[in-house]
N, C-alpha and C positions, 0 to 999 in steps of 0.2 A: 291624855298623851303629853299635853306639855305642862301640866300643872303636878307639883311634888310639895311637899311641906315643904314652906319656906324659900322654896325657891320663887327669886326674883323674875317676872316674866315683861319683857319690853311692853312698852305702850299698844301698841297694835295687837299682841296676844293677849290682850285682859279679855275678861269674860266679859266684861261692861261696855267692851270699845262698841259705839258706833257708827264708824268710819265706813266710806267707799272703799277701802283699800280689799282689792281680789285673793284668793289663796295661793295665785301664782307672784303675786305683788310683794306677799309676806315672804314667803319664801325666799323672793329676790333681796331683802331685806335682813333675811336671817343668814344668809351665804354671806353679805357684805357685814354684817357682822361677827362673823365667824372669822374674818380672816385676822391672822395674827398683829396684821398691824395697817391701821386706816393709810392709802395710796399715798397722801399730801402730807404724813406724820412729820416726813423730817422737810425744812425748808431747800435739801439740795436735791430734793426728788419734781422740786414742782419749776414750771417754767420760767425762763432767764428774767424775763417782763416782769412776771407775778412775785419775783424775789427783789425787783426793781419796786417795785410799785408797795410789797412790802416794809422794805428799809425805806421810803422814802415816810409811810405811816408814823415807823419808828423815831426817825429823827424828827419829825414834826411833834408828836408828843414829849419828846426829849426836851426842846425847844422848850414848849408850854412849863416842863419841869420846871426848867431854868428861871423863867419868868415871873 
């Protein structure tokens, strides 16, 4: 079913995988994969803190640039 010539198949669908991960797990995995564009993609979608704590990342390797 999910195997096609050539086609590329995530880590968890290989035939080889042998992982815990349940068929209802995958699935849950393959819906968040499926969606057009991951929740946290752009930085003015994710929380006021986590864009603080961010930029604060940023300038500190800025810094190091500098140095």
């Amino acid at each position: 079913m999910w195997k096609r010539k050539g086609e590329w198949l995530p880590w968890y669908r290989a035939r080889n995988y042998q992982g815990t991960l349940t068929e209802t797990e995958k699935r849950q995995l393959d819906a968040f994969r499926a969606q057009p564009m991951h929740p946290a993609a752009r930085l003015e979608s994710l929380p006021k803190e986590v864009q603080d704590h961010i930029s604060g990342i940023e300038m500190e390797l800025f810094d190091k640039k500098l140095h």
